[in-house]
Each structure stands twice: as structure tokens, then as C-alpha cells.
C-alpha positions as CSV (number, residue, x, y, z in Angstrom):
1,X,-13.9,21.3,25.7
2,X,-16.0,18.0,25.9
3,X,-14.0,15.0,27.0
4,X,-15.5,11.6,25.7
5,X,-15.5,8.6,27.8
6,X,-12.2,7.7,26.2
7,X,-10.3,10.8,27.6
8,X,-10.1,12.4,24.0
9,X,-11.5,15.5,23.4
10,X,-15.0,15.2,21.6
11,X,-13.3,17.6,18.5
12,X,-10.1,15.3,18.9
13,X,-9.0,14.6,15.0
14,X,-8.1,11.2,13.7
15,X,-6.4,10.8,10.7
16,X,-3.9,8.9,8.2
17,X,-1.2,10.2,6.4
18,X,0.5,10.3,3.7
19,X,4.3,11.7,1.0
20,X,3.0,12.7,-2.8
21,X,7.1,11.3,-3.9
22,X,6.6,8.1,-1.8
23,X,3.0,7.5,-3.2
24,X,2.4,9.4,-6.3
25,X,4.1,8.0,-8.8
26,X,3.3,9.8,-12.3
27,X,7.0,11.1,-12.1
28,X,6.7,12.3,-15.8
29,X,3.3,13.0,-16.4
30,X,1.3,16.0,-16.8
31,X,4.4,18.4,-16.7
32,X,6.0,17.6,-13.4
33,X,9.7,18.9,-13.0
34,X,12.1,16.4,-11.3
35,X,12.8,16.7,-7.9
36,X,16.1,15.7,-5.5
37,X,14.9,12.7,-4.9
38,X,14.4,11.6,-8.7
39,X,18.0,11.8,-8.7
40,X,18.8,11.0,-5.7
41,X,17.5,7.7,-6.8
42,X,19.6,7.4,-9.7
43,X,22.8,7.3,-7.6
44,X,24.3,3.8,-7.3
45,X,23.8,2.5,-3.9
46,X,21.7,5.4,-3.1
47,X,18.2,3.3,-2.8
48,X,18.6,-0.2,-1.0
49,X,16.5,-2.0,-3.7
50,X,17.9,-0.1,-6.6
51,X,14.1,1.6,-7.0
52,X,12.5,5.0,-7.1
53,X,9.4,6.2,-6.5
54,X,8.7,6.6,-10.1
55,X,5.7,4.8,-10.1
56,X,5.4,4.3,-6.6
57,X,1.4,3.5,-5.6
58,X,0.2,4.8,-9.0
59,X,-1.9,7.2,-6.5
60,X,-1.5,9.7,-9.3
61,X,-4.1,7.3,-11.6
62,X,-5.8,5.9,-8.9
63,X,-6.6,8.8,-6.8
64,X,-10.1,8.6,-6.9
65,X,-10.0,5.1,-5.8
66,X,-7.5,5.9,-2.7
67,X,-9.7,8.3,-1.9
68,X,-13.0,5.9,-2.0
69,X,-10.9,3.5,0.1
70,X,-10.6,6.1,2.8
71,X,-14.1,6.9,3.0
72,X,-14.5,3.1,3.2
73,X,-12.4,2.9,5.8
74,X,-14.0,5.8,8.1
75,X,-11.3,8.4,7.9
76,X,-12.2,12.0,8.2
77,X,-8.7,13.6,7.9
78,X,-6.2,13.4,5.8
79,X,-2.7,14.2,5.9
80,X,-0.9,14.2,2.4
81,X,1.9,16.7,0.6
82,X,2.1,18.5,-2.9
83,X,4.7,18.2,-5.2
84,X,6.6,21.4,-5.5
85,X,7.9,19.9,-8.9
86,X,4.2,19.1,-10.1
87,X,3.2,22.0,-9.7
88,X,6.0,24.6,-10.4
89,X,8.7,22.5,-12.3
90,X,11.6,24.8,-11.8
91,X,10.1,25.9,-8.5
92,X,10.3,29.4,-9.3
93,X,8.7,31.1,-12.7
94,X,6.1,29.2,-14.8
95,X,3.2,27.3,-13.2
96,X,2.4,23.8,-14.2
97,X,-2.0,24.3,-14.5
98,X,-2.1,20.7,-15.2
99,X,-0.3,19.8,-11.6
100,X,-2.4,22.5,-9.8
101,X,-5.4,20.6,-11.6
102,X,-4.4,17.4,-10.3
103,X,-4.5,18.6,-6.5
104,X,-7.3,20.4,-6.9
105,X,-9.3,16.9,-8.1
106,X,-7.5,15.8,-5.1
107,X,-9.1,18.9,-2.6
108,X,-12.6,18.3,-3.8
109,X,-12.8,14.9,-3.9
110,X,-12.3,14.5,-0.5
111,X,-14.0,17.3,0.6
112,X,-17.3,15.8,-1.1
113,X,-16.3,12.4,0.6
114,X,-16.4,14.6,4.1
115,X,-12.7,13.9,4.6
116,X,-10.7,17.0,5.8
117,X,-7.5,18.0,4.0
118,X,-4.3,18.7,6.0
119,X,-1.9,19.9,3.4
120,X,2.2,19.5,3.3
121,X,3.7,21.5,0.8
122,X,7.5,20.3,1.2
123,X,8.0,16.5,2.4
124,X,11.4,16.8,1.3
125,X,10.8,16.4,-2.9
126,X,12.9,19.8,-3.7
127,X,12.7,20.7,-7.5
128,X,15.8,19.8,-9.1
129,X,16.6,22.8,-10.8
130,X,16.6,24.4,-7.4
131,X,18.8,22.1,-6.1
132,X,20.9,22.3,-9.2
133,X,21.6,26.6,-8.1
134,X,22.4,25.5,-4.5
135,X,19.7,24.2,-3.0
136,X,18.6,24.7,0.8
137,X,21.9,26.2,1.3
138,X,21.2,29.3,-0.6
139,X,19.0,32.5,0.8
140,X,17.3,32.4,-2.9
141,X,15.5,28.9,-2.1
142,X,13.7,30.2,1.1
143,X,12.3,33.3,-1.2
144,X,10.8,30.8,-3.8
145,X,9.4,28.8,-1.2
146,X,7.3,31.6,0.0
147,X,6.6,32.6,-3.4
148,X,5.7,28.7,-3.7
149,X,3.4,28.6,-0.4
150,X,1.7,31.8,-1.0
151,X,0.4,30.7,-4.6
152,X,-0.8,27.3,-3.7
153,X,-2.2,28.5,-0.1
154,X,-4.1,31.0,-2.7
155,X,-5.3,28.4,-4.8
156,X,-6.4,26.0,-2.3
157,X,-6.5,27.4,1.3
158,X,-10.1,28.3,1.2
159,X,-11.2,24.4,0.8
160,X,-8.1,22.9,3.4
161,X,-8.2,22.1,7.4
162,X,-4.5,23.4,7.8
163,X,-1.5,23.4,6.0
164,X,2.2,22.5,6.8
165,X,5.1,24.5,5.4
166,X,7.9,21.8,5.8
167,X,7.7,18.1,6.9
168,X,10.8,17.4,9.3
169,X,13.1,19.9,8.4
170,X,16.0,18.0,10.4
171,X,16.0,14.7,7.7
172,X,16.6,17.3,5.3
173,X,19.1,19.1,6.7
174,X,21.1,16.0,8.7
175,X,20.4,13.0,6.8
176,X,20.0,14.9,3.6
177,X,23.3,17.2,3.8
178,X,25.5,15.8,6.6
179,X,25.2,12.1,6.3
180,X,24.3,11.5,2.5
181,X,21.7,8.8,3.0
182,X,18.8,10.5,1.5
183,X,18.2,13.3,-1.2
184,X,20.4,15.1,-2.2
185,X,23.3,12.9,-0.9
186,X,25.1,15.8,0.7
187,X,27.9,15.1,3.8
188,X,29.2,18.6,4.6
189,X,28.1,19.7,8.3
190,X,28.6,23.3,7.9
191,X,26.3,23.2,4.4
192,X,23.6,21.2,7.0
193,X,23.7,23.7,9.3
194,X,23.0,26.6,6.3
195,X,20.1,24.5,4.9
196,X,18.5,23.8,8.5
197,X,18.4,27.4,8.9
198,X,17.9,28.1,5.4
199,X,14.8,25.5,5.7
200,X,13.6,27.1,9.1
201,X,13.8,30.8,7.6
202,X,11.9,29.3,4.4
203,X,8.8,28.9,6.8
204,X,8.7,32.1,8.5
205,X,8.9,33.3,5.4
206,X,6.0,31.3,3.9
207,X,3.8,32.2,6.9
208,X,4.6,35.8,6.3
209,X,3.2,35.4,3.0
210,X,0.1,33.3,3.1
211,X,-1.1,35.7,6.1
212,X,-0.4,38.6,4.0
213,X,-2.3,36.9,1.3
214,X,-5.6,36.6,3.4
215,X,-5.1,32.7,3.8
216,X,-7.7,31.7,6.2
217,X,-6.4,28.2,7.1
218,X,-4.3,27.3,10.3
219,X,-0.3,27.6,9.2
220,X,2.4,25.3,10.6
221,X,5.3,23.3,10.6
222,X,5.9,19.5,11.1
223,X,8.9,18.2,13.2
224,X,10.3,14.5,13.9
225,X,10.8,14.4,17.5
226,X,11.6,11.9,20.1
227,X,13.1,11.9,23.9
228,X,17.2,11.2,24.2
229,X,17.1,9.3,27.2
230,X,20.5,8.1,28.4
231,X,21.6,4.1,29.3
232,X,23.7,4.8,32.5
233,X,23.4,8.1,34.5
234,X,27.0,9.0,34.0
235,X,27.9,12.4,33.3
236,X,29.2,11.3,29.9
237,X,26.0,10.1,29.2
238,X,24.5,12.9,29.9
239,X,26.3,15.4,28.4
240,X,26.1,13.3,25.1
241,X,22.6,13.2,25.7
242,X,22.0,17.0,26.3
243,X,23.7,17.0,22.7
244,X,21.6,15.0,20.8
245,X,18.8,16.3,22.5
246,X,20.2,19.8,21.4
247,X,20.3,18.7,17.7
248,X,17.1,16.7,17.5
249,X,14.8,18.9,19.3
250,X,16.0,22.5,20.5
251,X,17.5,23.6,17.3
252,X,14.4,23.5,15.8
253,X,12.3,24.2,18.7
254,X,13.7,27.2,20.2
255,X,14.2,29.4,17.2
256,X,10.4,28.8,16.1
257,X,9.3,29.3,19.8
258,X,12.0,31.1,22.0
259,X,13.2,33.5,18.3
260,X,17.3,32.0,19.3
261,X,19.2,28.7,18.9
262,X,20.4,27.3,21.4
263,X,23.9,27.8,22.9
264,X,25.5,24.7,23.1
265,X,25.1,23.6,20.3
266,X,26.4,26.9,18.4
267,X,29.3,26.2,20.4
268,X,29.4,22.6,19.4
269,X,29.2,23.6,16.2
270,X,31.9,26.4,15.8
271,X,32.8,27.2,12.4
272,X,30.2,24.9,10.9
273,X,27.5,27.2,13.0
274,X,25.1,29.0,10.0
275,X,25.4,32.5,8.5
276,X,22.2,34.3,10.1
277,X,21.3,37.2,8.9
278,X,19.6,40.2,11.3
279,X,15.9,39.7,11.2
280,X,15.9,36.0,10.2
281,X,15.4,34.4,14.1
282,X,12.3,36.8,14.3
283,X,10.7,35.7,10.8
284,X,11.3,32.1,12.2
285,X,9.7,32.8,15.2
286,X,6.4,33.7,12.8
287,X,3.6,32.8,15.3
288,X,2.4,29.1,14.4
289,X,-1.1,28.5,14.6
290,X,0.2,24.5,15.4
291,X,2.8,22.0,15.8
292,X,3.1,18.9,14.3
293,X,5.1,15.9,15.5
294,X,6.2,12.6,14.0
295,X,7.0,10.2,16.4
296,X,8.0,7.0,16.2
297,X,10.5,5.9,18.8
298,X,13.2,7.4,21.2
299,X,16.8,7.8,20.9
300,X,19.2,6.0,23.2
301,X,22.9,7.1,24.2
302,X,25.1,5.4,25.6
303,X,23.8,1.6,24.8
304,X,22.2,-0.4,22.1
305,X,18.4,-0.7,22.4
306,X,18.1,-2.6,25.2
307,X,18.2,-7.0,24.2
308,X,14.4,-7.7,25.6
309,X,13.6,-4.7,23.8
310,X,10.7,-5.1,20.8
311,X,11.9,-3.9,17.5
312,X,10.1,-3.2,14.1
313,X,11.1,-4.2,11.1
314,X,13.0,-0.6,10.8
315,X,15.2,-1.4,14.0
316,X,13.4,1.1,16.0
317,X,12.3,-0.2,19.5
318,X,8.8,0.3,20.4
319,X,8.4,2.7,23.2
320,X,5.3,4.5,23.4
321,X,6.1,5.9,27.0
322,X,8.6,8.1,25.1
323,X,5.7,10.1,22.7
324,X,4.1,10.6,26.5
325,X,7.5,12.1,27.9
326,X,8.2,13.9,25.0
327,X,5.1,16.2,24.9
328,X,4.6,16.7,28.7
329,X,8.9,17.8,28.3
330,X,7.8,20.2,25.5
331,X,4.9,21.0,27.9
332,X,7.4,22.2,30.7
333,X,10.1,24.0,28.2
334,X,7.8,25.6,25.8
335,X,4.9,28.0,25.1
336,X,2.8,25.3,22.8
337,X,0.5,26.2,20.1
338,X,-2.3,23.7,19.5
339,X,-0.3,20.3,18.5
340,X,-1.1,17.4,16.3
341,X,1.1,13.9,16.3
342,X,0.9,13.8,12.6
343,X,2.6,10.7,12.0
344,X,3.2,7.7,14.0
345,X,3.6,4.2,12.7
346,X,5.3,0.8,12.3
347,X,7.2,-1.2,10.0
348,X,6.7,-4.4,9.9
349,X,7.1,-7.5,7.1
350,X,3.7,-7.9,6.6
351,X,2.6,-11.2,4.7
352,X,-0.6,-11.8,2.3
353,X,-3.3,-15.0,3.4
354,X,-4.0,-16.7,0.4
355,X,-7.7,-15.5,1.3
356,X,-6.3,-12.2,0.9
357,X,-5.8,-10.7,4.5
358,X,-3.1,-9.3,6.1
359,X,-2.8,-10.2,9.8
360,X,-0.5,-6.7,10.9
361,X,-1.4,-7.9,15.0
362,X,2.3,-6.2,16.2
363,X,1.1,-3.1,13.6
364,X,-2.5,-2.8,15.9
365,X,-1.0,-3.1,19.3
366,X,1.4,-0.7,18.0
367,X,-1.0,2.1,17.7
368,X,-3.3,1.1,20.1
369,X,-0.2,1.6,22.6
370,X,0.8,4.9,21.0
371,X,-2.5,6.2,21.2
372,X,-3.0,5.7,24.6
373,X,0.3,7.4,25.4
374,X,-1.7,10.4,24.3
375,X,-4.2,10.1,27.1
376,X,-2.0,11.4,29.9
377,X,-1.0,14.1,28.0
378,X,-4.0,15.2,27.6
379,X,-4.9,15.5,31.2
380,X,-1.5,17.1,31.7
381,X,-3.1,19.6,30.0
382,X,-1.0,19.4,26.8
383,X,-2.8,21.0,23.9
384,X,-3.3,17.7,21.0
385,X,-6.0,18.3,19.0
386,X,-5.4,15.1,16.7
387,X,-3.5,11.8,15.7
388,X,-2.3,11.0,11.7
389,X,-1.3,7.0,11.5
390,X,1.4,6.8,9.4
391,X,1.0,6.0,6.7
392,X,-1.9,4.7,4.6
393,X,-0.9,2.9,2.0
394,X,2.2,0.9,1.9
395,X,5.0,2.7,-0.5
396,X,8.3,4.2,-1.3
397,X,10.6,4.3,2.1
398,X,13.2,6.7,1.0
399,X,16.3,4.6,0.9
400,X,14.8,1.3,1.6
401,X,12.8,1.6,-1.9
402,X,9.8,-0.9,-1.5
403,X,11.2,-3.1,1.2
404,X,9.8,-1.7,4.5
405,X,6.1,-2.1,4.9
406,X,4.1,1.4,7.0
407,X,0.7,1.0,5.4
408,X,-2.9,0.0,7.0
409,X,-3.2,-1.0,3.4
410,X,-1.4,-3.2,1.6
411,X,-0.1,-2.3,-1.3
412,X,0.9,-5.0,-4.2
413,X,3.6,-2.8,-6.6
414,X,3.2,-5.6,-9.7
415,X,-0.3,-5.0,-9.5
416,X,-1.5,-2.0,-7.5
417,X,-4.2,-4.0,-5.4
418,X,-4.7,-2.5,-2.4
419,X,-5.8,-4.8,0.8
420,X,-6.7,-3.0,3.9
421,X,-5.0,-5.0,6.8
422,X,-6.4,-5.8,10.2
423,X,-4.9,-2.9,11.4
424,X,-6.8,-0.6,8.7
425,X,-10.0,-2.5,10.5
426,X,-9.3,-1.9,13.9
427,X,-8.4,2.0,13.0
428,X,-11.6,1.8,11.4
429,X,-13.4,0.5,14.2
430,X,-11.7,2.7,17.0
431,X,-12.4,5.8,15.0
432,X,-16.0,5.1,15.1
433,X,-16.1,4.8,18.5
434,X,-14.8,7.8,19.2
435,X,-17.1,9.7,17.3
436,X,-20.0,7.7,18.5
437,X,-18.5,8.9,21.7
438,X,-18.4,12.5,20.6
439,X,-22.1,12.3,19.8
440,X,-23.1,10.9,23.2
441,X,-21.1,13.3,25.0
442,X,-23.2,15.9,23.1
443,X,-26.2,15.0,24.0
């Protein structure tokens, strides 16, 4: 494997990414079913600004635009997810041609821009009339997902760079049916626990499938990660620690990798623990072809983020030594696959110039920090083969509606005008150095 000057391999991928619910928009066009999080957003209280993603960025309508914008703005991967509802409304029986059209527009236009397609098919927008029969808590889901994943990866597998089964299975499960705050509003641990392993099942299956199927394309999974450090080294601390660490990363982790979950936190859980069937730990443990991780900050017991700590405009402290400590930690405990950070970002209140820029400076050192927490990973030996900024475009934040800023491009909702910030610029001109890079280091 080339290295460049920059320490990133010369094949290294660099991307942006994106949520068809939190960009889409088109909610009842074309056929599309609704999903949980349709109404999940009509739930009083539910969404912070009383919105939905309805409309959203209009990306639906303006596609084709978005998709000029990124060749614009140098990007040669791109991360995005299908609507299960657009596609399939019920998500099981008739197909929706009209929403399989609509991504496949999508699929060849960026292919003839010469930007790569990494493919999601569940970021969390269930069909409703799944949900309505029991959702991720039922054994039936997990079947129609594969059914779902093998049609699609049919349909479009031939013309993608990978695709994704499910995006952070753990928001689903915990903040999705333990703590209620997002879709479908759920707070019932031992119905979590089901729908984690329900959700974790659901993508052995679907890996099962597409491979059966003769799908070409590299088949993952997509996990939100960060490390649990603790505030004081006391041996409550710790032990609290070891917990969250247990629910955050090795629930998910060990069954996909090691085929069992782990043991203290089936002991933590007791009665709430899921009903697993024989065979299911060994479809989960499908083989992945990679790993994708979200990460956007660590998790701290024992103390508030520390007072000289820098926050973004979500709370979360900025610590890129953590995305270093958590892949050389997976490193040590696991037998990696290829992996990809496919998403890391910042929040912040951005603000438009009346000449019409948008100085994001805390959004570019952001990155440029993360990124080069990736570089001594890399000569750890830690297998990343690319980097997805999160997100592109500015849009729908799950229960913060509109009022939480991720984009490189700002997004005006009353109008649809997109601005790429400074930080879309600077990503713009780093990527181009690194393939310029790649070149040289060819030659």
C-alpha cells in the first residue's frame, strides 16, 4: 500500500455523508409509505422546534443540483441512505418503481459525475406499517429486512462502492426504545434489548442474502462509537465505566466479531436480557467485508465535561484524541475488517455574511483535528480505508428539527439556497491535495 506524504494511504477514501429522512424531504411524493419518524414527529414535544423532516432540504427535487454541488466541491464519495418507505411502502409486499426510479437517478448521476456511492439502506426511517405489527421487536422485521436488502442490493449493487445494512443500530435500539427521544418513542429496556438484537440479526440476515444473490459490492454495518473514559480512577468509576463501555461498544461489537454478547452486561441486564434464538449469534457474526464508525466525541463517567473543555453547539466536547484511542482499542480487542469513519462532524450556530459566506473557522479546525487523529492509527497499523464528514448539507437533526447546524453547506429552509461554508472550501482544498499526493506518490 502507497503512503502519501501526508501519512494516508494513496487509495485512502474521502467523502461526505449524508440521511435520505433528514435531507429528502418529498415525504408524500411519488408513493413513499410513512416511516417512524413521520410520526414520530407528529408527537407533541417529540421534535424541539415542533418540525419534521417533511420537506427537509428538498434534496428529493433538487437532487441533481446537490449532486452538481458535490462535484463542485471535489468529492469523490458519497455516503447517503435509501428510504425503506420510498421504496417498499409497507416494507414488505408491493414495490414502489417510482422510489426505486428515484435512487436509481440518484446512482447514475453520480456515477457519471465520478463520485462513488456508499449506500445505507436503514438510517433509522422504519416503514410505519412495520412498526405498526411490532416493529424491531418482532423476528418478522429482521426477515423483511433481508427480503428488503436483497432486492435493492439486486437492483443497484452492480453500480455502488459498498453498501451499509444499518446505520447505528444502538440509537435505535436505546434512544429509540429505552429512552423515547427519537422514533418510535419507545421506553421499555427489555423491548430495547429485543430490537438491538432483533436489529443486529436483521443484518446477518441481509448479508446472508445479498451474497446469496451474487451482490458483488463490499457488505457492512455502521456503528456510533466512542471511548468511556472515567473522571477519577476510583473503582466506582470504573466499574461504571466498564458498563457503559459494555453497552456502547461490546454489545454490538462482540456478537458481529466474537459470534457472543458479552457477559456482563447480560448479567446487568437480567430479565430485560433478549430472547435469542439458536443460530442467530452465528448469522450476526456474517463475515463483514467492513466497519463503519461514527464518531463524534467520547463519553465521560463520573464528571461533567471537564469546565475548560470546548463544546459544540450539540454539548459534545471536542476530543479528537478519543477517535485515535478508540480504533487502536478496537485494534487490541478485535479481529478488524477493513474500517471507514463514516461520519464525523460538528455542530455549530453558523451565521450568514451579508456577502453571502459562512465563516464555520471552529467547524474547520474541527475536522482538521479529527483527521489527523486518524494518522497514528494508521501507522498502528489499523486498517481505515476512508473518512465521510458529516454531513453535507445542513438539515433535519432528529429531535432538534432544524435548529442544529452539521453541514459544509448551508442550507436556507425558506428558500433552499445552498452556500458552501469555509469549511466546504478547506475540505475541498485538502482533498485535492491528497489526491495530488496520490498521483505523485505514483509516479
Amino acid at each position: 500500500m502507497t503512503h502519501s506524504v501526508s501519512g494516508f494511504p494513496a487509495d485512502f477514501v474521502w467523502g461526505a455523508a449524508t440521511s435520505a429522512y433528514q435531507i429528502e424531504g418529498g415525504a408524500h411524493a411519488e408513493g413513499r409509505g410513512a416511516s417512524v419518524w413521520d410520526e414520530f414527529c407528529r408527537q407533541p414535544g417529540a421534535i424541539a422546534d415542533a418540525s419534521s423532516g417533511a420537506v427537509a432540504c428538498d434534496h428529493h427535487r433538487l437532487w441533481a443540483d446537490d449532486l452538481d454541488l458535490m462535484r463542485e466541491l471535489g468529492l469523490r464519495a458519497y455516503r447517503f441512505s435509501i428510504s425503506w418507505p420510498r421504496v417498499q411502502p409497507r416494507g414488505q409486499g408491493a414495490w414502489n418503481a417510482k422510489g426505486l426510479d428515484f435512487y436509481e437517478r440518484l446512482i447514475d448521476g453520480l456515477l457519471a459525475r465520478g463520485i462513488a456511492s456508499y449506500l445505507t439502506l436503514h438510517h433509522w426511517d422504519l416503514p410505519q406499517a412495520l412498526q405498526a405489527r411490532g416493529g424491531w421487536a418482532e423476528r418478522d422485521v429482521a426477515r423483511h429486512f433481508a427480503d428488503y436488502a436483497q432486492a435493492v442490493a439486486l437492483r443497484f449493487g452492480d453500480r455502488v462502492a459498498s453498501i451499509t445494512t444499518h446505520n447505528e443500530p444502538w440509537v435505535v435500539a436505546t434512544l429509540g426504545h429505552e429512552r423515547g427521544l427519537f422514533a418510535p418513542g419507545l421506553k421499555d429496556r427489555r423491548i430495547a434489548f429485543q430490537a438491538a438484537h432483533h436489529l443486529l440479526w436483521s443484518h446477518g440476515l441481509a448479508l446472508q442474502a445479498m451474497r446469496a444473490a451474487g451482490v458483488r459490492a463490499p457488505l457492512g454495518i455502521v456503528l456510533n462509537q466512542g471511548p468511556v473514559d472515567c473522571a477519577t480512577d476510583t473503582p466506582a468509576d470504573r466499574e461504571r465505566a466498564r458498563l457503559e463501555d459494555g453497552l456502547l461498544i461490546r454489545w454490538y461489537m462482540d456478537p458481529l466479531l466474537q459470534g457472543s454478547y458479552p457477559d456482563d452486561v447480560l448479567a446487568h441486564l437480567g430479565a430485560d436480557a433478549p430472547a435469542v434464538q439458536a443460530g442467530d449469534l452465528e448469522t450476526i457474526r456474517t463475515p463483514l467485508d467492513f466497519l463503519g464508525l461514527n464518531y463524534y466525541t467520547r463519553q465521560l463517567v463520573g464528571a461533567a465535561v471537564p469546565p475548560e473543555a470546548e463544546l459544540t453547539d450539540m454539548g459534545w466536547e471536542v476530543h479528537p484524541q478519543g477517535l485515535t484511542d478508540l480504533l487502536l482499542r478496537l485494534q487490541r480487542d478485535y479481529p478488524l475488517p477493513p474500517v471507514y469513519i463514516t461520519e464525523n462532524g460538528a455542530a455549530y450556530a453558523d451565521t450568514v455574511e451579508p456577502n453571502g459566506r459562512v465563516h464555520d473557522a471552529a467547524r474547520v479546525a474541527y475536522l482538521r483535528r479529527h483527521i489527523d487523529a486518524l494518522r497514528p492509527a494508521l501507522q498502528a497499523g489499523v486498517p481505515l480505508r476512508g473518512y465521510f464528514a458529516w454531513s453535507l448539507l445542513d438539515n433535519f437533526e432528529w429531535s432538534f428539527g432544524y435548529s442544529k447546524r452539521f453541514g459544509l453547506v448551508h442550507v436556507d429552509y425558506a428558500t433552499q439556497q445552498r452556500r458552501p461554508k469555509d469549511s466546504a472550501y478547506w475540505y475541498r482544498d485538502f482533498m485535492a491535495a491528497q489526491q495530488q499526493e496520490a498521483v505523485l506518490a505514483a509516479v
